[in-house]
Each structure stands twice: as structure tokens, then as C-alpha cells.
N, C-alpha and C positions, 0 to 999 in steps of 0.2 A: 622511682618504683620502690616499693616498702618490701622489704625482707619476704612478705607471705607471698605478696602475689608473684617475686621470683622463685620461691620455692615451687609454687603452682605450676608457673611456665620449666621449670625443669621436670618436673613429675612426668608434667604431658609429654616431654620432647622424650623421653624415658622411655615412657610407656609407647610412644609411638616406633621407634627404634626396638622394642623389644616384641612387636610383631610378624610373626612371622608367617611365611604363604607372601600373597598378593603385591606385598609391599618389595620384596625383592626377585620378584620373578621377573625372568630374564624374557626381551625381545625376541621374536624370531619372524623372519622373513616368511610368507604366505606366500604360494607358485597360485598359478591361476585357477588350478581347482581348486585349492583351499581356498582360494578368495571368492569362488564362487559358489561357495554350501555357504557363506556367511551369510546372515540376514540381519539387515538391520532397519531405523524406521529412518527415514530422512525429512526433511521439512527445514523449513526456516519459522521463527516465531518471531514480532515482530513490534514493536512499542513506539510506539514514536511521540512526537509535537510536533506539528506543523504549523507554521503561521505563510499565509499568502496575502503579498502584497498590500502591508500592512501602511505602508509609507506614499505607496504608485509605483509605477514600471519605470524604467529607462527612460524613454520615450516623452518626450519632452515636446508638443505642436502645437499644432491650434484645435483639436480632437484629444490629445492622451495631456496627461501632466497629473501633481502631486493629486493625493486622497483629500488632502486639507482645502484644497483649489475647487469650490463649486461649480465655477464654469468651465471645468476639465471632467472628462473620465479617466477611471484609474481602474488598476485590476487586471486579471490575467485575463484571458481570452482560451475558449477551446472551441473552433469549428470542426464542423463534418457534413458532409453531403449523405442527401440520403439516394438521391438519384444521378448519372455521371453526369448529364445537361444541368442536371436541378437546380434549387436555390439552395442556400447555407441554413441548417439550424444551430444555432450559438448558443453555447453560455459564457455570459458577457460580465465585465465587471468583477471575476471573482476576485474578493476578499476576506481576510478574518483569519483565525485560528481552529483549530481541533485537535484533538490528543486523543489518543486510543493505544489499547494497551492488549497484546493476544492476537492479532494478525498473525495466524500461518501463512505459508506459500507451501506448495508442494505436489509432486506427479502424483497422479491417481490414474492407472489402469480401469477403462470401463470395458466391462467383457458381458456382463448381467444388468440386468433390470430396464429401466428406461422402456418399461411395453414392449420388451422383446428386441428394441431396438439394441441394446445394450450390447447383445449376441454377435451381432452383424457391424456395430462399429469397433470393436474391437483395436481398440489405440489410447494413447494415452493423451492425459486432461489436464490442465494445471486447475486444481484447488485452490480457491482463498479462502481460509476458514475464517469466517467474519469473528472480528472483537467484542466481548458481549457488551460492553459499555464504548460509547462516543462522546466526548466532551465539546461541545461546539462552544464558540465566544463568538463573539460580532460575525458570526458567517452569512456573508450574502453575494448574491449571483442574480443573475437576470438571465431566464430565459427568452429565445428572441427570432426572429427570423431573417436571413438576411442575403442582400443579391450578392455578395460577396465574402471571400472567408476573414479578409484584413479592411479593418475600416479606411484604410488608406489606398486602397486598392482605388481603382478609377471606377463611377459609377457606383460607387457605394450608397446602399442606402438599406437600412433595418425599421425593421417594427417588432418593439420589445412587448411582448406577450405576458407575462407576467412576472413579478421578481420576487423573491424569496429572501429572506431574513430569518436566518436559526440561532439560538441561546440558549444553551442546557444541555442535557445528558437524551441519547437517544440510545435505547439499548436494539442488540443485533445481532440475530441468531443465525447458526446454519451456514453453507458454503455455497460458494458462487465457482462455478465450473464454468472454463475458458476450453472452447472448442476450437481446434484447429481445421483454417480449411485451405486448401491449395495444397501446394507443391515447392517447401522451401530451396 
């Protein structure tokens, strides 16, 4: 370190040390009213990378095995029923990466709007404030139909609907509102 730029960093240690207010003011305990006039804004914000199943799953048969392996599938898997008899719609196969940066989470009170409805449901929401940019690389997934939610289940059999392949930036406005329904 050169003589200036230690003079600099004592100046500042100085000058910070010779502030007064904020910097030495003392803790104190809050009882429940005072903690309850506080307002503040809560959230989580949220940046990430993601990469899924870049390599293949676990799963190792004569059905799943590596990404590099053509005569194997590879890739995460999400099913859901839409009816309680019904059959499976899947997204089959996912893999790739994406990166996004600005995900909130956070409660949202709905008391107004929604055509009136807003009034009457009166309860609280979880928010996702969407990321304005999405970086996708090799992302792809297969949409699918299927008699079963695990390909290894007995009786299995799909028919892949269409499959999707995304590369590039996809920008993404606005918030997705997660409604609760039941009785936890």
C-alpha cells in the first residue's frame, strides 16, 4: 500500500468515527405496541442460475440414462392430473439452463379491485414479481400426454404432443398472484 492511499483510508476511518447521531445511537427493546405502529415493506428479491439436468438423472434403465446416450431419455419430469380418474399431462425431458435476475416473492393483501371481487375475497396472496429479463441456453422440454405420472409405473404409455427448444433472452413483465384455496 503507498503512503497516499494509507493516508486516505485513515482520513475516512476519521471522518467516519467523527459522526455523530445515527452511528452511535443506542438499541432499545420494542413491547408489542411499538412493534406494532412499525411499518415496513417485506419481500424477498431473488437472482439466480439455474441449470437442470445437464448431464441425465439418477436413474439409470432401459427408459432413463445419461443426456449423451440417444437411446436413453434424460431430464426432469413434472406431472399433474387434471381430472382425479384422469390421464397425466407432463412435461417430459426437461433440460438446459436459465438465469434471471429481480424475482420478488412476497404477501399481497387483496381487499379491492378484481371486478369487485377483490371486496369479498379479502385474504392474502403470494406475489411473484416477474424478472424483467430471462436468459435461457439449451432449454428444452416436451410437452406430452400420459396414462401414467412415472414412466416406470406399470401400463405406461405417452404421446408427446409437442416439444419446445428455447435460446435467448425473453423479457417478463408484471406479477403472477398465487391463490390459496382449502383449509391448511
Amino acid at each position: 500500500m503507498t503512503v497516499a492511499t494509507t493516508n486516505v483510508l485513515l482520513l475516512l476511518c476519521a471522518l467516519a468515527l467523527s459522526i455523530p447521531g445515527q452511528s452511535a445511537a443506542e438499541l432499545k427493546r420494542l413491547d408489542d405496541q411499538a412493534l406494532g405502529a412499525v411499518a415496513g415493506q417485506g419481500g424477498i428479491y431473488l437472482s439466480g442460475d439455474v441449470s437442470i439436468n445437464e448431464l441425465g438423472g439418477p436413474v439409470e434403465n432401459s427408459y432413463f440414462g445419461r443426456c449423451d446416450d440417444e437411446t436413453r431419455k434424460c431430464g426432469a419430469r413434472f406431472a399433474y392430473r387434471l381430472k382425479e380418474n384422469g390421464g397425466w399431462m407432463v412435461l417430459d425431458d426437461i433440460r438446459g439452463n436459465f438465469a434471471f435476475e429481480g424475482l420478488t416473492l412476497r404477501v399481497r393483501t387483496i381487499d379491492s379491485g378484481f371486478g369487485g371481487d377483490g371486496v369479498l375475497f379479502r385474504a392474502d396472496v403470494l406475489e411473484l414479481g416477474l424478472p424483467n429479463t430471462v436468459r435461457f441456453n439449451d432449454v428444452r422440454f416436451k410437452i406430452a400426454a400420459s396414462s401414467t405420472a412415472r414412466p416406470t409405473d406399470p401400463g405406461f404409455q405417452q404421446t408427446d404432443i409437442f416439444s419446445v427448444g428455447m435460446r435467448g433472452e425473453v423479457v417478463m413483465e408484471g406479477n403472477l398472484l398465487v391463490f390459496p384455496v382449502g383449509k391448511p
